[in-house]
N, C-alpha and C positions, 0 to 999 in steps of 0.2 A: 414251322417244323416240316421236314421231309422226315418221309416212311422210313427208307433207310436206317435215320439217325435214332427211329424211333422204337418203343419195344411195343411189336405188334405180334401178342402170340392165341392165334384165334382155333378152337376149337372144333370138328367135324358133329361131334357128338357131346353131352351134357353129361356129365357124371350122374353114377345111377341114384346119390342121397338126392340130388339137387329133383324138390318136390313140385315149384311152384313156378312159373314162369318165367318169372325176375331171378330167380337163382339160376334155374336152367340161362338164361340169356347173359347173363352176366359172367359166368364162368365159360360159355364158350367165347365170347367176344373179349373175352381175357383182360377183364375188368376187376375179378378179384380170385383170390388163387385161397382154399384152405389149407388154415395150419391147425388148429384142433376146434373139434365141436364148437361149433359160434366163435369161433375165432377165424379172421379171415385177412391177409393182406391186401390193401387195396394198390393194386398194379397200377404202371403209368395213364394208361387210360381209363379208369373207374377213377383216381384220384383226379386227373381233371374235371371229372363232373363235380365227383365234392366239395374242391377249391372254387366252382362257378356257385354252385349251391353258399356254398360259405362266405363267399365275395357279397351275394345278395342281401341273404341275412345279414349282413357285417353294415351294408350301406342303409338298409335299413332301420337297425335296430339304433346307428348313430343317428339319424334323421328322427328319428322320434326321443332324440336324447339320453337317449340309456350311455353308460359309460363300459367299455370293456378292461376286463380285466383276466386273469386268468387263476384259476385256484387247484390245489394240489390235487392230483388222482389219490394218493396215498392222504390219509387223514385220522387223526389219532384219534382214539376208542373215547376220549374224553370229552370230545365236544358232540358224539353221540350218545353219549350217555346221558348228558345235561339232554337234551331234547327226548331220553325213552326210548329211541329208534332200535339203540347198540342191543336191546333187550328184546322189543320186541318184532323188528323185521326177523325174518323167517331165514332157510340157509341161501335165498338172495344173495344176500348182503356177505358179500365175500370177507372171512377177517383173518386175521395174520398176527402175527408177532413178529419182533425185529430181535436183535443178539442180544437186547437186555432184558426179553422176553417183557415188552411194553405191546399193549393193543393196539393194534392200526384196524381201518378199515378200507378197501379199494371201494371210492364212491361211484355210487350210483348217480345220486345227486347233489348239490352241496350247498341245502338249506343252512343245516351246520354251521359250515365255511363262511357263510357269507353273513350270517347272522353274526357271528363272531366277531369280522368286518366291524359291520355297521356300529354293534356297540364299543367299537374301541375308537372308531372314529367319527361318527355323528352322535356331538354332544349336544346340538341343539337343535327348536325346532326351526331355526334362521337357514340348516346346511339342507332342508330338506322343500320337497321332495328329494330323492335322487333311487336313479336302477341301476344296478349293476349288472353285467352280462357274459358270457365266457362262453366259447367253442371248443368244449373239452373233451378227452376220452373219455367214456365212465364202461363199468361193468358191472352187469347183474348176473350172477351166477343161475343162470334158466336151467331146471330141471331138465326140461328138453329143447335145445336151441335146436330152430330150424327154417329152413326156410330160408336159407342165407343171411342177407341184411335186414331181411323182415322181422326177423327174431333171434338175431346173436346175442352173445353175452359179452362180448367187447362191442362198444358203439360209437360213434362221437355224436353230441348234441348240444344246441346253441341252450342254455338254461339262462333266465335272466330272473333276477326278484329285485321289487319294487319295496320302496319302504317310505310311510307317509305318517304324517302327526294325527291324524284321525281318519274316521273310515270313509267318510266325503272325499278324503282328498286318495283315499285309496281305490276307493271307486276310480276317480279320474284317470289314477296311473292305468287300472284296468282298460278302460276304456280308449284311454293311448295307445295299448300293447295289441287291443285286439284290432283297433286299426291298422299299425303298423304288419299285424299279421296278413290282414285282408292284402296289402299290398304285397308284401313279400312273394303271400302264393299267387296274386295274379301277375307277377313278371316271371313266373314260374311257366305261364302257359299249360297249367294242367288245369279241370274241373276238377272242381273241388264245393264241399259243402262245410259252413261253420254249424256247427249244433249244439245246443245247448245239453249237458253233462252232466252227470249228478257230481255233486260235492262230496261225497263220501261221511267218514266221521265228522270232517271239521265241519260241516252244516254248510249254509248257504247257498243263494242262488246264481253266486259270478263264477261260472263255471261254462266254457266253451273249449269243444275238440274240434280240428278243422280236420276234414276226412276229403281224399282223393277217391273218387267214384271210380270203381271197379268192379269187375261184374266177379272176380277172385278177393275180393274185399272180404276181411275177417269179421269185421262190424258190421253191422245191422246197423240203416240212417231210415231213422223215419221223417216224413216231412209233408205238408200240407198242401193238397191241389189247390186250394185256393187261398192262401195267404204265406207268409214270411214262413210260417211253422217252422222249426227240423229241430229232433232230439236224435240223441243214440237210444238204442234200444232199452239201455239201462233204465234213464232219465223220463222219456215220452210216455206221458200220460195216458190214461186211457177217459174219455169222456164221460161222464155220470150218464147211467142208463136212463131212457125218457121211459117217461109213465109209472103210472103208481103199479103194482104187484098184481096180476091178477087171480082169481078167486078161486077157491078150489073147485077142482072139477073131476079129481077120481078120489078114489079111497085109497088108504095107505092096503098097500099088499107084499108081504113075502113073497116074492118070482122066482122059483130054479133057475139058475145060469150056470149049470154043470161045467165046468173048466172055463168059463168066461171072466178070466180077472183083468181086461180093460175095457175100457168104456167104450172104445172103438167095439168091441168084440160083442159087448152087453147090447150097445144100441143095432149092433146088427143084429143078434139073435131077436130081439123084441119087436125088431122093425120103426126105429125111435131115430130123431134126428140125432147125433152127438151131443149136439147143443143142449136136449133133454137130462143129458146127465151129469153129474158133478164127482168130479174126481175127490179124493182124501190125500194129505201129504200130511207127513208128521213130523216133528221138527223137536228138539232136544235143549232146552238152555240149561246150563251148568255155572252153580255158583260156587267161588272156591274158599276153603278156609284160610288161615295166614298163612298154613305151610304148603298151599298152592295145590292142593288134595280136593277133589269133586264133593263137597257138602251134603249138595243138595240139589235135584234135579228136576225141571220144569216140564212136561211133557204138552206140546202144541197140535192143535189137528186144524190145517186151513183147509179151503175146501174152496177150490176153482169149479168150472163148470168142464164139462169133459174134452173140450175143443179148443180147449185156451192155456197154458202153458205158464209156470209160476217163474215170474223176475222177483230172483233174489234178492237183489239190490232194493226195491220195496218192499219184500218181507222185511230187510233190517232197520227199516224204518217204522213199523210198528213197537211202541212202545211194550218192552219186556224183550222183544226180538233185536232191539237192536241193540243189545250188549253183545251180541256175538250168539249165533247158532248153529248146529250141525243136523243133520238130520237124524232122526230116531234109530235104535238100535233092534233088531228083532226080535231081542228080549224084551225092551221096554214095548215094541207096537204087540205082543202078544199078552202083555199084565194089563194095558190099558184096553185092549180091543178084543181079548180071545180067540184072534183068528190073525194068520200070518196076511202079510199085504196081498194086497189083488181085490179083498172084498172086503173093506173097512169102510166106516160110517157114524156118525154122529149120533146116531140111534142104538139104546141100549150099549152102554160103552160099560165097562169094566170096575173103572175106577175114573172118577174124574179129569180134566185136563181144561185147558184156555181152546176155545175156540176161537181161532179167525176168518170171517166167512168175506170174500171177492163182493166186490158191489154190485156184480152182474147175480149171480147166486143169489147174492141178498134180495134180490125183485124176481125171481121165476116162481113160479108153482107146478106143482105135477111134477118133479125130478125125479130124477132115481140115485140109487146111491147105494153102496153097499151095505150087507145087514147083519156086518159080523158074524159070519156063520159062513164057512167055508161052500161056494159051490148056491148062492144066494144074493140077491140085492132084491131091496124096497122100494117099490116103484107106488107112485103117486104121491110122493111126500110132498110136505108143504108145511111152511113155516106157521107155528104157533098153535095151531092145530096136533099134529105129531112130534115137535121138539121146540123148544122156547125159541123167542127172537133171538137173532144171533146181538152179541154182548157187542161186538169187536165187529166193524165192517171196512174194509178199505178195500183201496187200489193196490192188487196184488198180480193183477195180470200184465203180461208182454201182450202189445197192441198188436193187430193183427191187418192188415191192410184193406183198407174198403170200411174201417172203424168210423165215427165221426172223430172230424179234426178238434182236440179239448178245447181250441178258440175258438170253436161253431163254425167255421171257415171250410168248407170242404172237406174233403174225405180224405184219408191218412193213405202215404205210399211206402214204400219201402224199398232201399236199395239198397246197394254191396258201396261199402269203404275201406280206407286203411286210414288209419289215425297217424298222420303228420307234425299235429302239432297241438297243444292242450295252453287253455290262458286261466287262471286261476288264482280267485282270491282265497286268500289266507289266513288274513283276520290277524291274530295277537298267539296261534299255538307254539311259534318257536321264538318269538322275542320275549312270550311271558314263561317261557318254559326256561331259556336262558338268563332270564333277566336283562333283557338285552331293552333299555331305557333310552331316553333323551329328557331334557330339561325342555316344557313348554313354557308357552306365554307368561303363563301364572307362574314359574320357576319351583313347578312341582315335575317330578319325574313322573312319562308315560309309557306304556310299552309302545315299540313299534307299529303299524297298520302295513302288514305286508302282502305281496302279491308275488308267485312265479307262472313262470312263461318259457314254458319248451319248444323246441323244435326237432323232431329226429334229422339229421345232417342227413345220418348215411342209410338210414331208412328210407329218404325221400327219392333217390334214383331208382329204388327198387318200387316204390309204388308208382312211381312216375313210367316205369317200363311193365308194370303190369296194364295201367292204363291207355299206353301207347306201343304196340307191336303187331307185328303178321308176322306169319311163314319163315318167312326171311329173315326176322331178328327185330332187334331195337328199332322205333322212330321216336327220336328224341327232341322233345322243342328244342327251338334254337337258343334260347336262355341257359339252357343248361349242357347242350351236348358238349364233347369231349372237343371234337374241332366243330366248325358250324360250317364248312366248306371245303372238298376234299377234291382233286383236281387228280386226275385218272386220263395220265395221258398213254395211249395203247401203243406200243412199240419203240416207245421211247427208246432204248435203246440202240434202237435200228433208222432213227429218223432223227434225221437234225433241225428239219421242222420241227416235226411234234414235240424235240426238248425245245428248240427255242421257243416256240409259242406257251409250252409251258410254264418255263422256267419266268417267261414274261410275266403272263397271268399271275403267277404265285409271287412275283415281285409284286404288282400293280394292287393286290387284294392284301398284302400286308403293311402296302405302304398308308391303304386305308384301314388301318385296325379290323381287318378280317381277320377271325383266328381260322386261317388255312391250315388245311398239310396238302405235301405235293406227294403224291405215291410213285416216288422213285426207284423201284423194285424190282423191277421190268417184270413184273405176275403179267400171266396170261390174262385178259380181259375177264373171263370168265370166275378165274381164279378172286381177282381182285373185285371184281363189284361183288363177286360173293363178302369179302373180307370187311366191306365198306357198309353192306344191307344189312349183316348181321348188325356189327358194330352202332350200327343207326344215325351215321353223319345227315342231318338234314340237307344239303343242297350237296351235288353232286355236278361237273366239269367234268367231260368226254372229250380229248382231243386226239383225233388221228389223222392220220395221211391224208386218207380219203375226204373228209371232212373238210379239210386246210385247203384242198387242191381246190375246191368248190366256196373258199373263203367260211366256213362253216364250223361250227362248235356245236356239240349237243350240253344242255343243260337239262337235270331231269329232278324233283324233289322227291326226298324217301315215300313219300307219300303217291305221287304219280305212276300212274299207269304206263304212260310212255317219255319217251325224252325228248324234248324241244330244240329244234335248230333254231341255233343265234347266230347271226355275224359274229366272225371273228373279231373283228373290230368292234365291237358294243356290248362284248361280256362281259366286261369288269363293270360298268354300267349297267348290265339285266342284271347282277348277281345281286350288287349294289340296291338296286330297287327291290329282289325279292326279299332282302335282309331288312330293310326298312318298313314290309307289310304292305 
């Protein structure tokens, strides 16, 4: 490709929505252009990266056997209703009608679709294993897209689902898919971490997100100084506290804390570590009658310790919470507690409720807490003595870094991610929801044992440039950037050396499957490696007059500090060897 021919429209300045680095960098280096909120076209040079990204995934996910196929963005309201989804995904899930006024939905993903597939054409279990796989657009109608490609609501993503005669053999496709992912992201040349993910409703443990380290990273990766560890924040345990409870040591007392309603605030006026006190959260379950009308309501009070922070995602894993919860309403924490939040507490409570108490909580003594009574908390409390054992005990907390590792392996760390790509079993919820069977051994029908397997396409140049950038703009591994080799010959115009030794080089590097461009433009030097730096071509060809008269070519990579004199004669040969590593 020459510059010329090519559409190169680069930016001075980043529009003022563009929040996050990868947007900012991508909209000036004219990789993608907005047309409405999370909607974005992807320009000639942003769609090269995607089609290098998709080329990958593609060679990959063939080499581990999955088969591609391609299934409709548009998909009728009828094969999400059979699954529950049409009903209960939220206003995500974009829907429509067509002139006969029939449901459609624009897919997000297409469980649905593909389930559909399999039962109309794997009638036995002789045609199976088999994966299906597709690089399709989907949309999710995001409340607030932003961030560019980090969070649009149009996306493209490779999705693949596996489907097996039992949960053995689903396991194996699992264990296929997450290999095949570990390769994908290391021809990818980005750090990257795989972690283990909670499963959400469907249960289980084959749940892994592979996250690109970024210090702009949305996700929390926790993971272990000394062993394999890493969860997401969600999923990472918190290690069961060592040693038995110690003994009481003060007496229960009502303490003034006049305008003191957090625990930051209480342990400073007292002079108490944080850790000394335990925070209240109040939590609301709702049961409905048939006409979908609030029955009857459950009131909850967990109780972390004051330095520690509640993951949700483990509150719904307690039994009674995990039908769905919202947090308490100021009417309900005022009939249960007497007193507005700020100074709530387990003690002397109103009207009864479920406690749930953290497992760190559960072993302190001497805490403080609040004493229902505005402008007041109870300091020395301690279980059994001043309030019953707690009924309910679990892991309720977000781990905190410098924790013990839950494998006893070292201390926990924690870093910034973007989630790339999620591998997940599935179990029987949309083959036994559809009815979607096969005839086994015994020639009795069974449901499916399925699996899916994401990748965000066009997410991944955005985390891959937050990952990889300075000053200057993009520096893009050579796997994925747009050209891998970009030849900036200075005055071309005005020199019939500098064209021919360019025009040479850019023969001699295409004739070796280099994806070159030549920058035929005649930009000012300055102008142009500006255009190139943002852009993020990894390897970079300087040829000028002066240069040439001297037999002399500079080579320099995005990365480098300075540029390198090669002979003219052995640059297609340096370039050659820096491309090979």
């Amino acid at each position: 490709m020459k510059a010329s021919q090519f559409l190169i429209s680069t930016l001075r300045q980043a529009p003022a929505d563009a929040e996050v680095v990868s947007h900012q960098l991508m909209m000036r280096a004219g990789m993608i252009k907005r047309l409405a909120a999370g909607i974005y076209t992807y320009m000639p040079m942003g769609l090269r990266v995607i089609r290098k990204v998709e080329a990958i995934v593609r060679e990959e996910m063939n080499r581990a056997g999955a088969i591609e196929c391609t299934m409709p963005v548009i998909q009728p309201a009828e094969l999400w209703s059979e699954s529950g989804r049409f009903e209960k995904m939220g206003p995500e899930l974009l829907r429509l009608k067509d002139r006969h006024e029939r449901d459609y939905v624009v897919q997000p993903t297409s469980e649905e679709a593909v389930t559909d597939i399999a039962r109309q054409e794997f009638k036995s279990y002789k045609q199976l294993p088999k994966n299906l796989y597709q690089i399709q657009t989907k949309f999710r109608d995001e409340r607030r897209p932003r961030f560019g490609l980090m969070r649009g609501r149009e996306f493209i993503m490779k999705d693949a689902y596996s489907f097996d005669r039992d949960e053995a053999g689903a396991k194996r496709s699992y264990q296929a898919m997450a290999a095949a992912y570990r390769a994908i992201f290391d021809r990818f040349g980005l750090s990257y971490r795989a972690v283990a993910a909670d499963s959400g409703a469907i249960g289980g443990d084959l749940s892994e997100e592979f996250q690109v380290i970024a210090a702009t990273g949305e996700d929390a990766i926790v993971y272990s100084t000394g062993s394999a560890y890493a969860a997401n924040m969600e999923k990472a345990e918190a290690a069961a506290p060592a040693g038995p409870r110690p003994a009481a040591g003060e007496a229960l007392a009502k303490t003034p804390t006049p305008g003191k309603s957090t625990c930051a605030d209480v342990a400073e006026l007292l002079g108490l570590p944080l850790a000394r006190t335990v925070k209240s959260l109040v939590l609301a379950t709702d049961e409905l009658d048939a006409a979908g009308e609030v029955a009857k309501t459950q009131v909850w009070l967990l109780l972390l310790r004051g330095d520690h922070d509640l993951n949700e995602v483990k509150a719904g894993k307690v039994p009674g919470l995990n039908v769905g919860f919202r947090f308490a309403t100021v009417p309900e924490i005022l009939a249960h507690f007497g007193t507005p939040p700020g100074y709530l507490g387990p003690i002397g409570l109103k009207k009864p409720l479920k406690i749930v108490v953290d497992r760190e909580v559960a072993v302190m003594a001497d805490w403080v807490c609040g004493a229902n009574d505005k402008d007041f908390h109870f300091t020395g409390v301690n279980w059994g003595r001043d309030l019953p054992e707690p009924d309910v005990v679990a892991d309720l907390r977000n781990v905190v870094a410098g924790d013990a590792s839950p494998d006893g392996q070292g201390q926990l760390a924690i870093e910034r991610g973007i989630e790339i790509g999620h591998v997940f079993y599935l179990g029987t919820k949309y083959s036994r929801a559809m009815n979607a069977s096969f005839l086994d051994e015994d020639g009795k029908p069974k449901p499916f044992e399925m699996g899916c397997y994401g990748i965000g396409v066009t997410r991944l140049p955005a985390a891959a440039i937050e990952q990889n950038h300075d000053e200057r703009g993009i520096i893009w591994p050579d796997a994925i950037a747009p050209f891998t080799v970009v030849i900036c010959p200075v005055g071309m115009d005005r020199s019939e050396a500098v064209k021919s030794a360019a025009e040479s080089l850019y023969a001699e590097l295409l004739a070796a499957g280099v994806d070159v461009i030549l920058d035929d433009r005649g930009e000012r030097p300055g102008a142009m490696f500006a255009d190139w730096e943002l852009i993020g071509v990894p390897h970079r060809v300087t040829i000028g007059d002066k240069g040439l008269k001297d037999g002399q070519v500079e080579y320099q990579h995005r990365r480098d500090t300075a540029a390198t004199r090669v002979p003219a004669g052995e640059i297609t040969a340096f370039v050659k060897g820096r491309l090979a590593g």
